[in-house]
N, C-alpha and C positions, 0 to 999 in steps of 0.2 A: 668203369664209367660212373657208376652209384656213387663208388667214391671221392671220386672226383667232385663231381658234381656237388658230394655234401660240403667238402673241402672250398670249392669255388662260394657254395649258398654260406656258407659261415662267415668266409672273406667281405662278402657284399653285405652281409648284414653287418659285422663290425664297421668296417668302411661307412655305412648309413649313420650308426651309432655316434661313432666320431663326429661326423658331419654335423649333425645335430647337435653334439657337445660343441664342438664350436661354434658353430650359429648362438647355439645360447648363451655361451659366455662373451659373442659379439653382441648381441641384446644389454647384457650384464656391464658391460664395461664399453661404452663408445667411444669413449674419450680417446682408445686405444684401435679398435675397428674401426673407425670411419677415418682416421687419418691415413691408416695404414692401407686400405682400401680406395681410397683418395689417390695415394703413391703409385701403387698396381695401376690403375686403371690410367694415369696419365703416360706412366711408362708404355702401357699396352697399347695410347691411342699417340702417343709422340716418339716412341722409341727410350730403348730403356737409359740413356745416361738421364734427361728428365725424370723419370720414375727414381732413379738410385741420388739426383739432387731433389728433389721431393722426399724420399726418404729421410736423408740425410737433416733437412729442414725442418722435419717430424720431430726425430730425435731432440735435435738443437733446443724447439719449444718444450719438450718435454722436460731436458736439465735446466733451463729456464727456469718453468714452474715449480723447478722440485726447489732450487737452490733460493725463488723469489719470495715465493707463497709456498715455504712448509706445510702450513695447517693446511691447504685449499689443495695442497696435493696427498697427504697425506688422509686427510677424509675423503676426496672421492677417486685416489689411485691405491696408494700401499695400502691403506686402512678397510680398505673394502677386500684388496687380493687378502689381504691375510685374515680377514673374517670367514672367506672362502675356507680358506687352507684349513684353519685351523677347525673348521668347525666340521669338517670332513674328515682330518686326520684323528681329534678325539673321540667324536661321536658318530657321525652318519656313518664310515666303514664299518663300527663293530657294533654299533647299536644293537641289533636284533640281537646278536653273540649277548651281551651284555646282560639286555631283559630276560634271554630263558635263563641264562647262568644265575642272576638271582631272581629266579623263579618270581617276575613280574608280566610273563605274560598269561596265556589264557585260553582254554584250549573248548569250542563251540563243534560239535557232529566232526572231529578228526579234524578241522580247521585250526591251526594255532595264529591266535590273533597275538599282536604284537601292540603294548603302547606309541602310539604317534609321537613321533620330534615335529611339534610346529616350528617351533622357532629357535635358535641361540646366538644368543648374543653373546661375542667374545669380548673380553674386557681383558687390561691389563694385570689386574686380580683376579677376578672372579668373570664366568664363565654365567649367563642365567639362560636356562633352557626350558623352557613350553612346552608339556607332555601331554597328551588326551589319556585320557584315563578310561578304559576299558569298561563294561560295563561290570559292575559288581565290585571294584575297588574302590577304597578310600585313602582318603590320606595320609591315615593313621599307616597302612600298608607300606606304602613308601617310606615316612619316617623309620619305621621296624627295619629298614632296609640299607639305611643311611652308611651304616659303617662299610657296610659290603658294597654301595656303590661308590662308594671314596676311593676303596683300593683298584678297583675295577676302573675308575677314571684314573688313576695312579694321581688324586688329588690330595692338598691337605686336609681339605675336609667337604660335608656335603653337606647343606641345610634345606630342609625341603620346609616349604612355602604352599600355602592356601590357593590357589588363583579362582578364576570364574568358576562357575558350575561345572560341573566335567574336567577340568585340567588341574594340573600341580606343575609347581617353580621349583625348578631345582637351583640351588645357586653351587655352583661347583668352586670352591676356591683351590687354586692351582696356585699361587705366590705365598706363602707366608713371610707378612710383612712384619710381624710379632715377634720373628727370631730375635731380635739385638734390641737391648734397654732403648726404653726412650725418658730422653733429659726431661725435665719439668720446666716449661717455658720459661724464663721470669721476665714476662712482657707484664708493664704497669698498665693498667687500665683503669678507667675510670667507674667510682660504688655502681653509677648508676647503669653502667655496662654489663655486670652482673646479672644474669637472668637465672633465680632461684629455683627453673624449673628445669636450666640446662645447662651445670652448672662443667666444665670441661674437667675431665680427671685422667685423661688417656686418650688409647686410639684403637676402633674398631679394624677388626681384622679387614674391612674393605677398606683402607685407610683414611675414615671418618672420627671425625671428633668424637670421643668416647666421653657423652653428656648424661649427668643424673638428677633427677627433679630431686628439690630438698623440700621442696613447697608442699603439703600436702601430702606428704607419702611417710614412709621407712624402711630404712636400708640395713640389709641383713648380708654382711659380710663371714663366708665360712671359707676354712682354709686349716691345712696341717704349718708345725711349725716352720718356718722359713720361705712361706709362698706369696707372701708378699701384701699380706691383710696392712701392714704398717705404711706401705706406699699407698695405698689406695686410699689410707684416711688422713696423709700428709698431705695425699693430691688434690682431696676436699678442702682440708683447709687453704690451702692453697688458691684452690680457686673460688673460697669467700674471703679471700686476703680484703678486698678492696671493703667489702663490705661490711668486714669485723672493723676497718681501721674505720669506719664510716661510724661506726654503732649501731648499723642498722642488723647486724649479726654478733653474737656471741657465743662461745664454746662452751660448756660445761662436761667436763671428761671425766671419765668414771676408769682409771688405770686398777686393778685388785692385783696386777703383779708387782706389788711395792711401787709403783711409779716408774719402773726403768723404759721401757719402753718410749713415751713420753716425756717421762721428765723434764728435757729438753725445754718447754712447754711452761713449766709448773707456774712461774709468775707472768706466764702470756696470756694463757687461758682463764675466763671470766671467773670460773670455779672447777676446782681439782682435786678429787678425792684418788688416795692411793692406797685403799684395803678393802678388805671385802667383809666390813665389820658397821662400826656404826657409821665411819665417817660415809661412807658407801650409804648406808642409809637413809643419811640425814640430807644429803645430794637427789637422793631421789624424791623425799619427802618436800623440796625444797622444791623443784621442777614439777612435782605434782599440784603445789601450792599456788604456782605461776599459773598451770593451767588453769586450774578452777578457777581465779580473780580471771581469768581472762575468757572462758565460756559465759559465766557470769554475767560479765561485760557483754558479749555476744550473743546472748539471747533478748539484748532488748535491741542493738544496733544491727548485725550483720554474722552473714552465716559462714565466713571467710575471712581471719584476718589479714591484714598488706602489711605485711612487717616494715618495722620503720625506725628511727632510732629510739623516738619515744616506747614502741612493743617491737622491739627485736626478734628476728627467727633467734628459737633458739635451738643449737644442735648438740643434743645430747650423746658423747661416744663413748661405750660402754666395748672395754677393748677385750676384756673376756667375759662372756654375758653365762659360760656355764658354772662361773666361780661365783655366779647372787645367783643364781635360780636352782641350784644343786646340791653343792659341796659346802654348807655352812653347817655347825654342829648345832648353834643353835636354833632350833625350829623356830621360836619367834620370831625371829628375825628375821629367816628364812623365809617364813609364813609371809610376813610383812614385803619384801621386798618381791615376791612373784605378785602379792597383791597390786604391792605398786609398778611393778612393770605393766600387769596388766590392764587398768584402767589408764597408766600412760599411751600405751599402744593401740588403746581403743578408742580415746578422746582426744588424743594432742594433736592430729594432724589438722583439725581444723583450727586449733589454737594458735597454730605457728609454732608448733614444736617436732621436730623431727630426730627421731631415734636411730643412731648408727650401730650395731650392733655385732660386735664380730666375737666370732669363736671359732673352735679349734675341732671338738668333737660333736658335729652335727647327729646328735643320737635321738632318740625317742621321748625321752625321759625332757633333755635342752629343750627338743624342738615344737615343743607342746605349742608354742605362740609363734609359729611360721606363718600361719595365715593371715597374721596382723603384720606381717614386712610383704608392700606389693613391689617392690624391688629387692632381688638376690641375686649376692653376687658369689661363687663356687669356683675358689680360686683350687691349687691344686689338693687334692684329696686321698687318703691312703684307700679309699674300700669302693667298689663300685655302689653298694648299697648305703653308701652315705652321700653320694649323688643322688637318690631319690629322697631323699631325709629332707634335703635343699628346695630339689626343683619337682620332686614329686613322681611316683612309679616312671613314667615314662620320661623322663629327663633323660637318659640318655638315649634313649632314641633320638629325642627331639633335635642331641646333637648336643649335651652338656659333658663333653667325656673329660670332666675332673680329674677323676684317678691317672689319666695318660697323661697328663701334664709331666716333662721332665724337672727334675729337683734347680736344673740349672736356668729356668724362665719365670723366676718370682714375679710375681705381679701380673700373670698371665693366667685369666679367666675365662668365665662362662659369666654372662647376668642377663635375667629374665626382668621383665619387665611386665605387671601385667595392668595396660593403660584403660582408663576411664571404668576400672571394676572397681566398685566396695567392696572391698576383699572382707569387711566384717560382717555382709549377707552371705561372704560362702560357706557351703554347706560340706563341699566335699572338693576331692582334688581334681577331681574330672571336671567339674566344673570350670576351676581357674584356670587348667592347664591349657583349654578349647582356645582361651582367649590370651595367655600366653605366647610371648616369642623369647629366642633363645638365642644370644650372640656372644660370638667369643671375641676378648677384649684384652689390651694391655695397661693395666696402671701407669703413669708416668713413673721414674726411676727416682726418688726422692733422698736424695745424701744427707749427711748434716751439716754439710754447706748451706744446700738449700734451705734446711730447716732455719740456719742462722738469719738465711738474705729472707726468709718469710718474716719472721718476727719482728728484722730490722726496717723492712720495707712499709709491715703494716699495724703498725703499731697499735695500741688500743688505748682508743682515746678513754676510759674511765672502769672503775669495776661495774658490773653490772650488778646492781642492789635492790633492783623490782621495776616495774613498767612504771614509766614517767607520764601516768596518768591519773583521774579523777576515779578512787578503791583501786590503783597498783598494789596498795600496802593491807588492804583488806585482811581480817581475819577469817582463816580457813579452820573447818573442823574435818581432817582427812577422815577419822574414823567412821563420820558419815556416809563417805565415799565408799571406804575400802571394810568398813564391816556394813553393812544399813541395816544385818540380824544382830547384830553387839557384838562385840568380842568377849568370848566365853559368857555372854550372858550380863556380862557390864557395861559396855560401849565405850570403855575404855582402852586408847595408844600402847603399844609400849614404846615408854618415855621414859628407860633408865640409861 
């Protein structure tokens, strides 16, 4: 009889259990309980063919609504069951499995506490989930975790997120929408549609415009050969086509592999140097010269240029930046042009000049002026430890996994962004990383069709020969700038 009895108390408890699971999901969804409860109950008080055409009636409005009003049935029927489904079928069943497996939960007097799922929301991409945060964890915890709970969601990837005081954002992405090239729009727009602080070059793996400020910053593209550094800076220009054809933007490209790369280019572009010798230098010297006429100007007007066709942004792309900061025999020269990188990378942003910088070996020795690019972008990379060169020790944690990039998705990155910090107060990496985030991105696919329909579309209305204004032509003494102790003791260029 005991066991029977335990047999029968089991029964009645699940039965209860159930009960309550459907009461709840008739709370959850009425749209579907109260008509169907409607049907019963009319059958029940008029007999059931009433009840089974009441039913019947039920159905009828429902293909109605699904086949009249899609959206209106899809957000408050299919879109809500499958938020349900899915968010039970990822997360809440294995949950707890999940936190001890990578060792996120927490163990208080033989209690094991477990992090809270407040909330998830399922998206077509991406998955973002609400965690409470146990007591003594941070967030740094979870990033360190990232890769292990990607596989454990069997997702493409995971990016953990800051939230309120006590909680973290997971954002689970389950689609990769980044697998197959994406074309390069060639939609004509208008100069003044251009916004140089979001300028379109791609698309964010939640599939969002993949936007980069040119205004005010510098962009530091790193990549091994064949990852697709050459589309991400055809899809900039690209997307100041309107503005170069306006004059309100010009290029000055700095190519040191003979010009192949570019070439394409060589009588489009405002100014084009292709060695890694004087004419390299004398491109730099030139762009350092614009600046200072234009701080100059700026210290009696405004602390901000608005580029324009009379003072152009000017975007300088330096397509191997470790062939002038490294590999030159001769030191002078050598000497000279880290000079002038560095005083460009420290002053132009306010001048309207913006630095694109790409290279191939993100080493120690190159990466001496990372701190001066507050945009990088970590296309694919042969070493895990040249993903921290980029985005700093903890970059992959954060979710920069470079190195894993396969050979066959050129143009498919990682870029950090680090908004509203002077990156030339920071001090160290921990600092910038705090206020750092980390998204991964596809360059548009840029062919040399494209390249052709760019140049023919936007053509450039003049060479650029100095700012079209009152001292544009000013006489500059660099060596003021770039030695202010003298050069060797003389205070003289080298000017051979």
């Amino acid at each position: 009889m005991n066991e029977v009895g335990e047999v029968l108390f089991l029964l009645v408890g699940k039965l209860l259990v159930g009960l309550l699971v459907v009461a709840w999901w008739a709370v959850l969804y009425p749209m579907f309980s109260l008509p169907v409860a409607a049907a019963v109950a009319l059958g029940w008080w008029q007999g059931w063919p009433y009840g089974v055409a009441a039913g019947v009636a039920v159905v009828g409005c429902w293909v109605v609504w699904r086949v009249r009003w899609p959206v209106s049935f899809e957000r408050w029927v299919t879109g809500r069951i499958r938020q349900r489904y899915w968010k039970w079928f990822r997360y809440s069943s294995r949950w707890i499995k999940v936190m001890a497996m990578n060792r996120l939960t927490a163990e208080l007097d033989t209690k094991v506490i477990t992090p809270y799922l407040f909330s998830a929301r399922i998206g077509r991409v991406v998955d973002v989930l609400e965690v409470g945060l146990p007591y003594g964890q941070k967030v740094e915890t979870w990033e360190a975790r990232s890769e292990e709970l990607r596989h454990s969601f069997r997702a493409v990837g995971v990016r953990v997120r800051h939230a309120v005081s006590g909680r973290v954002r997971l954002e689970v992405i389950h689609t990769d929408i980044l697998r197959k090239p994406i074309p390069l729009p060639r939609t004509v727009v208008d100069a003044r549609s251009v916004d140089l602080e979001a300028v379109p070059i791609g698309m964010t793996q939640l599939g969002n415009p993949w936007r980069v400020a040119l205004l005010g910053t510098h962009v530091m593209v790193a990549g091994a050969t064949g990852s697709g550094k050459g589309s991400v800076v055809w899809s900039v220009i690209a997307g100041l086509g309107p503005r170069i054809a306006e004059g309100s933007a010009v290029v000055f490209l700095l190519d040191p592999k003979a010009g192949v790369e570019f070439g394409a280019g060589m009588d489009w572009f405002d100014k084009f140097a292709y060695d890694n010798g004087k004419g390299a230098l004398e491109l730099l010297r030139e762009t350092a010269r614009v600046m200072i006429r234009r701080m100059n100007r700026m210290r009696r007007a405004s602390r901000k240029l608005i580029p324009s066709v009379k003072e152009p942004l000017i975007v300088l792309i330096v397509d191997e930046f470790a062939s002038l900061t490294e590999y030159f025999s001769d030191k002078r020269i050598r000497d000279e042009i880290q000079r002038l990188l560095g005083l460009i990378l420290t002053m132009a942003r306010a001048a309207g000049v913006v630095v694109i910088g790409c290279l191939q070996d993100p080493s120690k020795e190159v990466m001496r002026l990372r701190q001066l690019f507050p945009t990088r972008v970590g296309l694919r990379l042969s070493e895990a430890t040249q993903v921290a060169m980029v985005f700093g020790p903890t970059g992959r944690d954060r979710g920069a996994l470079c190195d894993l990039i396969p050979h066959t998705t050129p143009g498919v990155g990682y870029v950090q962004i680090t908004p509203g910090v002077d990156t030339e107060a920071i001090g160290d990496n921990e600092s910038e990383e705090q206020v750092a985030e980390i998204e991964r991105v596809r360059a548009y696919y840029v062919t040399d069709d494209d390249i052709r329909w760019i140049m023919a579309t936007y053509p450039r209305p003049r060479r650029y020969t100095g700012d079209q204004v009152p001292g544009g032509a000013a006489p500059v003494d660099l060596d003021e700038h770039l030695y202010p102790e003298g050069r060797d003791g003389k205070g003289k260029g080298y000017n051979e």
